[in-house]
MARMARVEX-60536 format. One line per 3 residues: number of its first residue (from 1); their letters; for each residue x, y, z of C-alpha. Coordinates in nm, 3 decimals, decimal comma, m for minus. Example, Ala and Ser with C-alpha at 12.3 -4.5 7.8 and 13.67 -1.06 7.14 Angstrom:
BEGIN
1> AS> 1,230/m0,450/0,780 ~ 1,367/m0,106/0,714;
This chain:
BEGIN
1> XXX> 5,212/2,233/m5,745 ~ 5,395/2,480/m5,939 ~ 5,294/2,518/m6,267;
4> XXX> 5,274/2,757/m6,547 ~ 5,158/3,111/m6,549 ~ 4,772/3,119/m6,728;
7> XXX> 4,504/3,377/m6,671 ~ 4,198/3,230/m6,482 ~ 3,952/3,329/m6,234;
10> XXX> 4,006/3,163/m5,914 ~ 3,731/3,179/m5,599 ~ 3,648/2,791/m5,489;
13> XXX> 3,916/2,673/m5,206 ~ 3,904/2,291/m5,282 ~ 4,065/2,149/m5,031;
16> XXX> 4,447/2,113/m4,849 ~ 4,715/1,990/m5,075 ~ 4,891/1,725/m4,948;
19> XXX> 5,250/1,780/m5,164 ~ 5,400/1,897/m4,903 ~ 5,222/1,703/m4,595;
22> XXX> 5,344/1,366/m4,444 ~ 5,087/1,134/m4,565 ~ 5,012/0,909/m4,374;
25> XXX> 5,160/1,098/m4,044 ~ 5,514/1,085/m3,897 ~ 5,492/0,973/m3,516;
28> XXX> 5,169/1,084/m3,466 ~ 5,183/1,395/m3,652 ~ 5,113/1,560/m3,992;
31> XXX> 5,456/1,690/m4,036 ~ 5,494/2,043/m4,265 ~ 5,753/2,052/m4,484;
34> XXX> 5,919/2,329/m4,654 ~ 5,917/2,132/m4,998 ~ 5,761/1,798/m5,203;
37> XXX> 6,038/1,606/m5,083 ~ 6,039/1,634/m4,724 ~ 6,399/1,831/m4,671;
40> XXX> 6,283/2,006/m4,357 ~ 6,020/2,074/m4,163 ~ 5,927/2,402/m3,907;
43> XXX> 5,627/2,256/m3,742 ~ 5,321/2,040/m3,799 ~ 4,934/1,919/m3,815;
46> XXX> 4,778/1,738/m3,524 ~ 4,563/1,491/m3,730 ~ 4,344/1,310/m3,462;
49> XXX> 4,078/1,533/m3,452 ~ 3,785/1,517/m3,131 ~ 3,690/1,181/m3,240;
52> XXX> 3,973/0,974/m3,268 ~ 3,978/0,977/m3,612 ~ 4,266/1,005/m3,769;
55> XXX> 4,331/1,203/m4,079 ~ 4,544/1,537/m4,203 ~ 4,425/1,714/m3,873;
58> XXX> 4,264/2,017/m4,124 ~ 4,043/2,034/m4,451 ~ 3,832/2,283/m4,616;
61> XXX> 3,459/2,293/m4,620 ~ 3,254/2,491/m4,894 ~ 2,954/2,561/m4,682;
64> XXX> 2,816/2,907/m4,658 ~ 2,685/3,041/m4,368 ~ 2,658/3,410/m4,218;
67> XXX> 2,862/3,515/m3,900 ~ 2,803/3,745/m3,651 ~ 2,429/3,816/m3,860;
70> XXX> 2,684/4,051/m4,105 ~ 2,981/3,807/m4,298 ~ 2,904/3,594/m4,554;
73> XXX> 3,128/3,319/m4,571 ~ 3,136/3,072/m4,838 ~ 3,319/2,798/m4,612;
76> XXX> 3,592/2,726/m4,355 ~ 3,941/2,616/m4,287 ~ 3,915/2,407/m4,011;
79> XXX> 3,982/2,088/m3,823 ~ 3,833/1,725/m3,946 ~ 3,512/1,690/m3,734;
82> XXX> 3,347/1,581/m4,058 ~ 3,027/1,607/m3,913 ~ 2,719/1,611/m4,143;
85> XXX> 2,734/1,863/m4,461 ~ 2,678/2,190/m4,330 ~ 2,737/2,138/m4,007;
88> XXX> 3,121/2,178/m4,026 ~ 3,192/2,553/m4,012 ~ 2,890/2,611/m3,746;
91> XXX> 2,945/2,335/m3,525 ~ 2,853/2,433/m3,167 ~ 3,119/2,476/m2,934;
94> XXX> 3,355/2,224/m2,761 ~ 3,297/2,012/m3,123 ~ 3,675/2,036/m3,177;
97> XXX> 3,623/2,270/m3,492 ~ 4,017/2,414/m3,452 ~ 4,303/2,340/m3,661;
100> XXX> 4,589/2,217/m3,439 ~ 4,903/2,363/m3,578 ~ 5,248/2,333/m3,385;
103> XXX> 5,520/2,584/m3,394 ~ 5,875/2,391/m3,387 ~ 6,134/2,709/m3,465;
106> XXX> 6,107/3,015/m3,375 ~ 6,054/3,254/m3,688 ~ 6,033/2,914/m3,930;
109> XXX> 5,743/2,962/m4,131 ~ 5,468/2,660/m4,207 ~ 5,330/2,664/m4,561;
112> XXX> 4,978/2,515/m4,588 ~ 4,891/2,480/m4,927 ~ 4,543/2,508/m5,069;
115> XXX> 4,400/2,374/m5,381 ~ 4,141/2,657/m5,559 ~ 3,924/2,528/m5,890;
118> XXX> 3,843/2,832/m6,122 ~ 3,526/3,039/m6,184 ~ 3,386/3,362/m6,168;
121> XXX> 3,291/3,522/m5,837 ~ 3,481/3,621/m5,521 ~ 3,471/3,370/m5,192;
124> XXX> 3,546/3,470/m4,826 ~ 3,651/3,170/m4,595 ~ 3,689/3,132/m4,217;
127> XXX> 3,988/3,034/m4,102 ~ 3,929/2,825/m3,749 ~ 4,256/2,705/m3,550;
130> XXX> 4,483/2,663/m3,318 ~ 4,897/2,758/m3,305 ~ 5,104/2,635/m3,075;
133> XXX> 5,466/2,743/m2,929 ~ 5,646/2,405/m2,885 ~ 6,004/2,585/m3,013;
136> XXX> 6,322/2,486/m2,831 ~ 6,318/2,699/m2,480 ~ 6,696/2,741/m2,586;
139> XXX> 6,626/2,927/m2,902 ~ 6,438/3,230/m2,655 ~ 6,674/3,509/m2,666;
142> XXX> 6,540/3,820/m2,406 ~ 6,166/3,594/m2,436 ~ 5,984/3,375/m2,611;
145> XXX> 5,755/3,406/m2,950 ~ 5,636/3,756/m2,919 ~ 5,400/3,803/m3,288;
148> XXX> 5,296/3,583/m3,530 ~ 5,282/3,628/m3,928 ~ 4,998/3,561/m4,198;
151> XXX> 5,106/3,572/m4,518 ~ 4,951/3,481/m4,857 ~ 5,111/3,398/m5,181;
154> XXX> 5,243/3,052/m5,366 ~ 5,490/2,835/m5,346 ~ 5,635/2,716/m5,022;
157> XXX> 5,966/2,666/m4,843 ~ 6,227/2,901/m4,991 ~ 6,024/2,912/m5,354;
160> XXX> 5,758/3,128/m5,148 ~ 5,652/3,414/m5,352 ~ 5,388/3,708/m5,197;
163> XXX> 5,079/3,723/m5,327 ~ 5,038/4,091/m5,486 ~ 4,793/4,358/m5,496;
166> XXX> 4,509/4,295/m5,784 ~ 4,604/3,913/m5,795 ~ 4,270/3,832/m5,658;
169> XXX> 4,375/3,688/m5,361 ~ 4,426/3,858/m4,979 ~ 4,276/3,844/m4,639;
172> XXX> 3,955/3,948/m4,577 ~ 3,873/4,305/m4,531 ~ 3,525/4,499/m4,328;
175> XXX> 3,509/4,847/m4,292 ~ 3,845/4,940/m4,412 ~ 4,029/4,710/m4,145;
178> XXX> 4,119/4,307/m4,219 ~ 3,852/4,118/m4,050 ~ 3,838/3,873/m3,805;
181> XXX> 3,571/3,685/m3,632 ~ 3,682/3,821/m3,292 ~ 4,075/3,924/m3,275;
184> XXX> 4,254/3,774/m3,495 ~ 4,442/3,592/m3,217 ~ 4,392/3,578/m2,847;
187> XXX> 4,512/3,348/m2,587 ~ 4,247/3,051/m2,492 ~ 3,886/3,198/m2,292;
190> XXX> 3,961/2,948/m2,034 ~ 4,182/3,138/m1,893 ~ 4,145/3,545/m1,990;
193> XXX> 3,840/3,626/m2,097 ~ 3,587/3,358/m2,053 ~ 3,428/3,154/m2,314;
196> XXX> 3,101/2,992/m2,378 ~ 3,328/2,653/m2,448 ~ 3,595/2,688/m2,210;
199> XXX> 3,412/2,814/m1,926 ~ 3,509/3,092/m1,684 ~ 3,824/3,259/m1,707;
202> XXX> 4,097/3,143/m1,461 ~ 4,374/3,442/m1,456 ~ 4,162/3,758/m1,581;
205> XXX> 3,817/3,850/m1,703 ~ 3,991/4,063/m1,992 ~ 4,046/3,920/m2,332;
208> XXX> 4,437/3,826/m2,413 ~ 4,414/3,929/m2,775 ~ 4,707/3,975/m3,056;
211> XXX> 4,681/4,278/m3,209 ~ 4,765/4,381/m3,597 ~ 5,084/4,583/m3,638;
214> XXX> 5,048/4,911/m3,793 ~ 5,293/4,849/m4,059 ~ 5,089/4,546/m4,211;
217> XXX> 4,729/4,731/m4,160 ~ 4,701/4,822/m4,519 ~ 4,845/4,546/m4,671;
220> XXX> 4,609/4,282/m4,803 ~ 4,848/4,012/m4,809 ~ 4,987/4,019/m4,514;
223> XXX> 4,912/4,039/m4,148 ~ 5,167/4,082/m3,880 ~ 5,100/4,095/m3,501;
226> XXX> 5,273/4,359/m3,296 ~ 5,499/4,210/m3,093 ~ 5,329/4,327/m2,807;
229> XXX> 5,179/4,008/m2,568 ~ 4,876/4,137/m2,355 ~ 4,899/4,239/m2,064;
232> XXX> 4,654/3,992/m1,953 ~ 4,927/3,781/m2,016 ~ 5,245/3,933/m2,023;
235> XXX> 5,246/4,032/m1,694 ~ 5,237/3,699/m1,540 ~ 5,423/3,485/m1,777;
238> XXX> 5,626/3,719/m1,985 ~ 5,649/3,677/m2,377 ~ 5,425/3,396/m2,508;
241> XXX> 5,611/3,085/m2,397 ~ 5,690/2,760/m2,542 ~ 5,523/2,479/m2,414;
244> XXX> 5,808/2,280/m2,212 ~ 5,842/2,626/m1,998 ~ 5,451/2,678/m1,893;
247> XXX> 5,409/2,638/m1,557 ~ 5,263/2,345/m1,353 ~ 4,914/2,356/m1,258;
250> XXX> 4,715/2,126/m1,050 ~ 4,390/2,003/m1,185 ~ 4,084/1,811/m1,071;
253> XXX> 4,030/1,495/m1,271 ~ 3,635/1,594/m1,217 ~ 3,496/1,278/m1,383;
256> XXX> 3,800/1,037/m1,325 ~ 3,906/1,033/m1,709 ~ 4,272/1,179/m1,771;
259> XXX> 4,168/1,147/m2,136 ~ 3,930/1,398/m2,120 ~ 4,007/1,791/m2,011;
262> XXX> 4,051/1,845/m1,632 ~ 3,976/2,189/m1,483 ~ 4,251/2,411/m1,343;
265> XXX> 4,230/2,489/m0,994 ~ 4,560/2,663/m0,888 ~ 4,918/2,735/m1,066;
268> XXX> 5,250/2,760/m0,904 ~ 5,390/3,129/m0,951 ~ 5,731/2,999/m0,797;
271> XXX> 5,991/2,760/m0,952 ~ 6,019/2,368/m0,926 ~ 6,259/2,419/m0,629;
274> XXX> 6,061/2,689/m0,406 ~ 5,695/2,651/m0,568 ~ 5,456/2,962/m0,505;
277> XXX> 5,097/2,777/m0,525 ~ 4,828/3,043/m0,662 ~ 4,491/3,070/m0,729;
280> XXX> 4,151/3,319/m0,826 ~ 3,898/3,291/m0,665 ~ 3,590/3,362/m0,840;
283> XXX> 3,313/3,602/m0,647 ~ 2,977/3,595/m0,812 ~ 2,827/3,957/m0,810;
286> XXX> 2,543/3,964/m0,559 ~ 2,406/4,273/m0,749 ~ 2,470/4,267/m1,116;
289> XXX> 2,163/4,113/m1,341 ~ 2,192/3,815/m1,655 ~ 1,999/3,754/m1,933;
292> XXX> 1,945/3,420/m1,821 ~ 1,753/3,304/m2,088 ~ 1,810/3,485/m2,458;
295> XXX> 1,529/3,691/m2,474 ~ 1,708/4,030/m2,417 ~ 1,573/4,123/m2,038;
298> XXX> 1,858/4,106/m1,776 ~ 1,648/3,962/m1,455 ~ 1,901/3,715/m1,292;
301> XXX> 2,117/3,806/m1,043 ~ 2,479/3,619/m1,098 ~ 2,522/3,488/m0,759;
304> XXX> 2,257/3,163/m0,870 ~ 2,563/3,090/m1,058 ~ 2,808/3,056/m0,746;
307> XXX> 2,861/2,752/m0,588 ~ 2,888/2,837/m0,237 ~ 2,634/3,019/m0,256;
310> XXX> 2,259/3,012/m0,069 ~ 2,107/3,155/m0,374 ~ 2,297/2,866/m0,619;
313> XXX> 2,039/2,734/m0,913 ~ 2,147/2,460/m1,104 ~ 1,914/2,447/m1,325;
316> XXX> 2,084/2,788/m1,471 ~ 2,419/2,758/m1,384 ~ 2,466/2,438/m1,643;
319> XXX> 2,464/2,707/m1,876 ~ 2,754/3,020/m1,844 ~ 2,660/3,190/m2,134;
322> XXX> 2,496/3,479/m1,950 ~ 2,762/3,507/m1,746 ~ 3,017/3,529/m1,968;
325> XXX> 2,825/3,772/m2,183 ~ 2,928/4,026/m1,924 ~ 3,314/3,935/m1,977;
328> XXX> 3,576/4,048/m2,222 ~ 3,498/3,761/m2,450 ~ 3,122/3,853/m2,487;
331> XXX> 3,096/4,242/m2,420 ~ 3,409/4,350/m2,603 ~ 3,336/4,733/m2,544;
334> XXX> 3,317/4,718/m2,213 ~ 2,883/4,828/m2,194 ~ 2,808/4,621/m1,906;
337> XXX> 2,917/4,560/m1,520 ~ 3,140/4,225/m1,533 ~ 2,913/3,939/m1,355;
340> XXX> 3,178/3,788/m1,161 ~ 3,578/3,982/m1,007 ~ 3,839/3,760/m0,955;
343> XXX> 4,048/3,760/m0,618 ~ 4,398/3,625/m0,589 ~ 4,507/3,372/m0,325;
346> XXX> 4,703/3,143/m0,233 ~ 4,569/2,788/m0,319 ~ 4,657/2,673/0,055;
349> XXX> 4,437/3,007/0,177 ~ 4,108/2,898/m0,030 ~ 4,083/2,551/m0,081;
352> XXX> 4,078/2,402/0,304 ~ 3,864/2,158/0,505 ~ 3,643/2,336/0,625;
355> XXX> 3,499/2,687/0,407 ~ 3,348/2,980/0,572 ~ 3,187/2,671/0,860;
358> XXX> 3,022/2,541/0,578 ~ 3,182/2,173/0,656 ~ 3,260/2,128/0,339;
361> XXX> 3,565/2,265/0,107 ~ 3,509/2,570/m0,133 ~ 3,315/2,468/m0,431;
364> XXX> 3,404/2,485/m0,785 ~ 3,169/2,569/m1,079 ~ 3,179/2,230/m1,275;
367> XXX> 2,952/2,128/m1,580 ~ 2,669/2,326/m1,366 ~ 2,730/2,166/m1,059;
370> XXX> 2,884/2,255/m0,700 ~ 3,185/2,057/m0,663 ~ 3,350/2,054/m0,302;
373> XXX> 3,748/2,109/m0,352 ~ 3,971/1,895/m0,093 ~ 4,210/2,076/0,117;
376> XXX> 4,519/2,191/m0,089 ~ 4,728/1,956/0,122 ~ 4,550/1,668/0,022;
379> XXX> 4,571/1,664/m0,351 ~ 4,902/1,517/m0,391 ~ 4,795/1,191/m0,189;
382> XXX> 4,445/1,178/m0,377 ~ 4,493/1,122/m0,772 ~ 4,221/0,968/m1,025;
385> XXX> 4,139/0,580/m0,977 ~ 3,936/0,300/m1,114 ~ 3,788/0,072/m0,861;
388> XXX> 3,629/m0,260/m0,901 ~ 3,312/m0,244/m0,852 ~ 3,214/m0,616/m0,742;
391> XXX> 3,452/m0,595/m0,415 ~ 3,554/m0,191/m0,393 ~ 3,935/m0,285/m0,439;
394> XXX> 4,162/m0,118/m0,631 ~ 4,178/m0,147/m1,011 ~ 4,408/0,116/m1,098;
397> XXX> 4,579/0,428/m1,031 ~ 4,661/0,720/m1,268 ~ 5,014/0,864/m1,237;
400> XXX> 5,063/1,171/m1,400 ~ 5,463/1,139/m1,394 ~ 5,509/0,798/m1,594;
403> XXX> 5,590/0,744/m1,933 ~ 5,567/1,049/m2,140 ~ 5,201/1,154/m2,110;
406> XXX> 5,147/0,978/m1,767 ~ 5,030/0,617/m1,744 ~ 4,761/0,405/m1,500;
409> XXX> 4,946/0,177/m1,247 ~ 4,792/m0,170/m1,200 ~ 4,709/m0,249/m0,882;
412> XXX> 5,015/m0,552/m0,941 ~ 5,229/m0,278/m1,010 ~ 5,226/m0,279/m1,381;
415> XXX> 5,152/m0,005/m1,577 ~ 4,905/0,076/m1,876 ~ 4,787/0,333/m2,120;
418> XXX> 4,526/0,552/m2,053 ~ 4,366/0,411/m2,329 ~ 4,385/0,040/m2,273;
421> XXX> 4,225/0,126/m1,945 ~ 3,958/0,295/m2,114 ~ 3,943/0,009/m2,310;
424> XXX> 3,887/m0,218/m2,012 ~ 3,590/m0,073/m1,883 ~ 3,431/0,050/m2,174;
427> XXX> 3,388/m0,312/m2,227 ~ 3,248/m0,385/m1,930 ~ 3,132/m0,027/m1,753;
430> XXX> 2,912/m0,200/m1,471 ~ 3,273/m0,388/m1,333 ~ 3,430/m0,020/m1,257;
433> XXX> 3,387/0,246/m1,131 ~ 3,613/0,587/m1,195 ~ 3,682/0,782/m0,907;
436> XXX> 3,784/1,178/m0,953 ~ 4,121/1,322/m0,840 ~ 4,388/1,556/m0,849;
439> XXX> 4,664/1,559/m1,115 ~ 4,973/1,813/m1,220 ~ 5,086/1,921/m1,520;
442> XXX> 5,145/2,164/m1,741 ~ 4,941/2,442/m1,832 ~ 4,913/2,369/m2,210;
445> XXX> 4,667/2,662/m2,295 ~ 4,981/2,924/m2,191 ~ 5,171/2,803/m2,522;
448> XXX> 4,819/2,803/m2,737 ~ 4,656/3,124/m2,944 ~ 4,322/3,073/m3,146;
451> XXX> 4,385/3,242/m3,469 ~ 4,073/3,379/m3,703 ~ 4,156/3,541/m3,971;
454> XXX> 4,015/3,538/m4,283 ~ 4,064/3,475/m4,641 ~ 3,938/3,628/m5,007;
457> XXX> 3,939/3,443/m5,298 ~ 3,858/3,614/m5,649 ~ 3,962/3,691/m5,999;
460> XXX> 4,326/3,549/m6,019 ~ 4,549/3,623/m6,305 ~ 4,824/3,499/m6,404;
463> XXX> 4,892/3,315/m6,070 ~ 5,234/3,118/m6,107 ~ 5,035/2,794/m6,047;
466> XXX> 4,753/2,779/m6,221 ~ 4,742/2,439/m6,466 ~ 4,460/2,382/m6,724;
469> XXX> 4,378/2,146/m6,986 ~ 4,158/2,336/m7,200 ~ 3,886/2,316/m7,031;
472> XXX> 3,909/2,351/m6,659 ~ 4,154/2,525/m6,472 ~ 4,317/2,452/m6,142;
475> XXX> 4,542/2,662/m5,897 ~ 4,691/2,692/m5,563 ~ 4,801/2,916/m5,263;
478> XXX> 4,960/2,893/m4,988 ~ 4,849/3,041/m4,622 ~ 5,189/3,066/m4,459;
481> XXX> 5,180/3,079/m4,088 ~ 5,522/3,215/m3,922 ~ 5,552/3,212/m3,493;
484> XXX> 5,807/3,543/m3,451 ~ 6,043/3,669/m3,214 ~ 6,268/3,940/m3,381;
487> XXX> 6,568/3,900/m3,108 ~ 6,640/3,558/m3,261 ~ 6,848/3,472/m3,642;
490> XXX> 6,597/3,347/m3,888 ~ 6,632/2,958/m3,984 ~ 6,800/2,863/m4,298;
493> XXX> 6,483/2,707/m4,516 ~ 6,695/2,466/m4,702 ~ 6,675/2,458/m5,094;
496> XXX> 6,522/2,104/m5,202 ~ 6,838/1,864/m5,330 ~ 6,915/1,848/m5,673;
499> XXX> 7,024/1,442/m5,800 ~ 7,346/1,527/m6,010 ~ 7,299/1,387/m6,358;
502> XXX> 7,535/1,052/m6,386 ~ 7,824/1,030/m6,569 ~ 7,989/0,902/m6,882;
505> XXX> 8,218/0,660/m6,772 ~ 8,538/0,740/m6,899 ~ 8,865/0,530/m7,048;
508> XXX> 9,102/0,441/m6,772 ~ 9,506/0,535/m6,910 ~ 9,849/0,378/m6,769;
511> XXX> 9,947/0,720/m6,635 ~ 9,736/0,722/m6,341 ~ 9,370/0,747/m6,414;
514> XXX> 9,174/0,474/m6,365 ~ 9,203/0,246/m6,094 ~ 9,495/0,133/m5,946;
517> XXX> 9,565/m0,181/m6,174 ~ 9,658/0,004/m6,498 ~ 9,530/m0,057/m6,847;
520> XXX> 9,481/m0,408/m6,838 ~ 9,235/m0,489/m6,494 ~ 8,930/m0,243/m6,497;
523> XXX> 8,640/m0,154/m6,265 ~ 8,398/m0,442/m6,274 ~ 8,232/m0,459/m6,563;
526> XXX> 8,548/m0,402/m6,782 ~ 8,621/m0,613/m7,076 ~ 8,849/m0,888/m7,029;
529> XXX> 9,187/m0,885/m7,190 ~ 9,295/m1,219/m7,413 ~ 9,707/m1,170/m7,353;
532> XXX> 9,651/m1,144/m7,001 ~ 9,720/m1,531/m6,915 ~ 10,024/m1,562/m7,239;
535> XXX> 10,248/m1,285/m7,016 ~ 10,153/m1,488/m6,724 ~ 10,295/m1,828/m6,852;
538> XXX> 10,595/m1,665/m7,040 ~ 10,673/m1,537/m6,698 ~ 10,649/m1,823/m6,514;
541> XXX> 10,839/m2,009/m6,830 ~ 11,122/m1,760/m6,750 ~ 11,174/m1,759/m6,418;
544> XXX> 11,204/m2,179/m6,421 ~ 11,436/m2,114/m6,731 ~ 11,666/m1,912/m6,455;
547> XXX> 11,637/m2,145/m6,170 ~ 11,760/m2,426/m6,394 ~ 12,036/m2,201/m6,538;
550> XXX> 12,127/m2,195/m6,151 ~ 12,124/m2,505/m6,010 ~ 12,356/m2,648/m6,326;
């Protein structure tokens, strides 16, 4: 809230103001506006967080705890896992720890506001999340998002002011450069890079990070990416692209759940009309040596971690750590051979009947076990399905196409949610049984960039919204967060409507003003006028007068 100037020290982030939030959410989502009274709105929260539990989809926790065994953080700005006190800001991975934040126009900036209580030290905080391009395709002029903006300051919507150098409050810095727990944006490990949640990397082994321009290096307040999209990236797909243009993937429905995350297995390079099915294979190194189990020797070879494999353990491959160690997400600098290379194919070429006489289909790394992969030609006619177990008939069948985020078909030909089918035989698990497929869809992680930066909080003066009673004092800032592309026309932020002041009713006059009766029949609500009904009967005593007059 704005409020007037004081001088205070202010290092404690409290928690997310909710001023400008929709509380409780819009559709399903924590809309962002750019004022208190909801005028417009650029993007939004996702506020269901891992566990179904729905709430403003991000919060701050005052925990401390020490990152990479160097940064002392005195909390996070994260996601609602809400797990136990201090387990918030070091939950392990794949606990759903990332803010989900949604892009809806391109270069329209989202204002998160954050509520700081006053005392006397400094206070770094993590920031943990998750920003999405879901901008209208038709706003892409020569690409899509190319950068995004951090800024720092107060206010939001078109009251924004810039925080300022010695105001106490700016990102954090390490060794004369703004610091990050690794870049300050890269496209998901999943896919480039590899990641210790996500897996191994689909498209490239390399990192797809954002990198700080030069022209915002220095400046503590804000932090603008390049504009350049890695070439990890970029080379496939083009400019970082909104989420309705990503291209189809097909997936394997492992575990028979389309609630839960399904593991990409090819991606079609083509269009709709002439699709182009791709796909990397991943070859284990037969010579390159893990540390398989933390303690610093490297005495495993990689291939125990391949699937088709002779030499396949799974007692170590549950675990990708070691392997991934070896990648761009875990050996930045490059100081060790890559474990695995990645080969492209088609998906046609790789995934058939019969692999290398084997009898089975090439086998996927999944949750640390071998998974045989059906011929390509078979995936279309082989989606998820629940079965009844009593008999072995059909329950239902997941269709990927229905409804807007695909729905299971009865086997009556009705359809259902995915979660009142979930519903179903979580009340009664032994009566079905889920049965893994294939599905297609998009390939969501293309529009999605984990962003880390971080933020200091210290000795504020005279911040324009600081309030205090005399005894406490309480403040706010806002962590602006801006998707760019410089070839298209910033948005208009609209200025929040003023109610005009009524007014003084005024005397109504026979010459026009007024209403259309004159001087003697107001608006409603007028006064009543005595002679009104005398003129009426002298008329109508005149006008018989005349008739008589007339017949004589």
């Amino acid at each position: 809230m704005i409020g007037l100037p004081c001088v205070a020290v202010a290092a404690t982030m409290e928690g997310v103001n909710e001023e400008n939030l929709a509380v409780p959410p819009v559709e399903g989502k924590t809309l962002v506006y750019t004022d208190t009274e909801g005028t417009a709105s650029f993007g939004w929260l996702d506020p269901v967080n891992d566990f179904g539990n729905v709430g403003l989809g991000i919060k701050v926790y005052n925990e401390p705890f020490t990152a990479q065994q160097t940064y002392d953080f005195a909390g996070c700005l994260m996601a609602q896992p809400d797990r136990a006190p201090g387990d918030n800001c070091t939950a392990p991975p794949d606990s759903g720890k990332r803010f989900k934040l949604k892009t809806t126009e391109t270069n329209g900036p989202i204002d998160i506001v954050v509520d700081v209580s006053a005392d006397d030290s400094v206070s770094l905080y993590r920031v943990i999340g998750k920003f999405s391009n879901l901008t209208d395709a038709s706003n892409s002029v020569g690409g899509d998002l190319n950068a995004i903006r951090f800024e720092l300051g107060f206010g939001v919507g078109s009251e924004f002011m810039r925080s300022s150098v010695g105001d106490g409050l700016g990102f954090g810095f390490a060794d004369g450069a703004k610091l990050s727990i690794g870049p300050v944006g890269k496209y998901p490990g999943g896919l480039f890079g590899g990641s210790k949640v996500e897996g191994l990397p689909f498209f490239s082994t390399e990192v797809a990070p954002f990198t700080e321009s030069l022209a915002t290096a220095d400046d503590g307040d804000v932090l603008e990416t390049n504009g350049t999209i890695a070439t990890q990236y970029s080379s496939l797909f083009g400019d970082w692209r909104t989420l309705s243009e990503t291209p189809t993937g097909w997936f394997i429905d492992h575990d028979g759940n389309p609630a839960n995350d399904s593991i990409l297995l090819a991606y079609n390079a083509g269009t709709a009309s002439a699709p182009d099915w791709q796909t990397y294979e991943k070859v284990f190194s037969t010579t390159v040596e893990v540390d398989a189990n933390g303690d610093n020797t490297v005495d495993t070879l990689a291939d125990r971690w391949d699937p088709n494999s002779i030499n396949f353990d799974p007692s170590v491959a549950d675990d990708v750590g070691p392997i991934v160690d070896t990648l761009g997400e875990g050996d930045a600098q490059d100081t060790v051979p890559d474990a695995i290379s990645l080969n492209q194919s088609s998906a046609a070429g790789l995934y058939v009947a019969d692999y290398n006489n084997t009898g089975e289909g090439f086998k996927v790394l999944i949750d640390g076990e071998a998974v045989a992969i059906d011929a390509f030609a078979e995936w279309a006619n082989q989606p998820p399905k629940v079965l009844n177990t009593s008999d072995g008939s059909l329950y239902a069948t997941w269709r990927s196409d229905e409804g807007e985020d695909g729905l299971y078909e009865l086997a009556d030909g009705s359809f259902e949610t995915v979660e009142a089918v979930n519903a179903t035989i979580l009340a009664d698990e032994a009566a079905y049984e889920r049965v893994a497929g294939y599905v297609q869809g998009p390939i969501e992680d293309l529009a999605n960039v984990n962003i880390n930066p971080t933020i200091s909080v210290g000795a504020a003066a005279n911040w324009p919204t600081c309030t205090g009673d005399g005894v406490s004092t309480t403040c706010s800032f806002t962590f602006r967060v801006t998707g760019l592309n410089g070839a298209v026309d910033d948005p208009m932020i609209p200025d929040t409507p003023v109610e005009p002041e009524p007014e003084e009713p005024t005397a109504a006059s026979s010459s026009g003003g007024g209403t259309i009766f004159g001087c003697t029949a107001g608006k409603p609500g007028a006064p009543f006028d005595p002679v009104l009904p005398g003129l009426v009967l002298m008329a109508m005593g005149g006008l018989w007068a005349r008739k008589r007059l007339r017949n004589a």
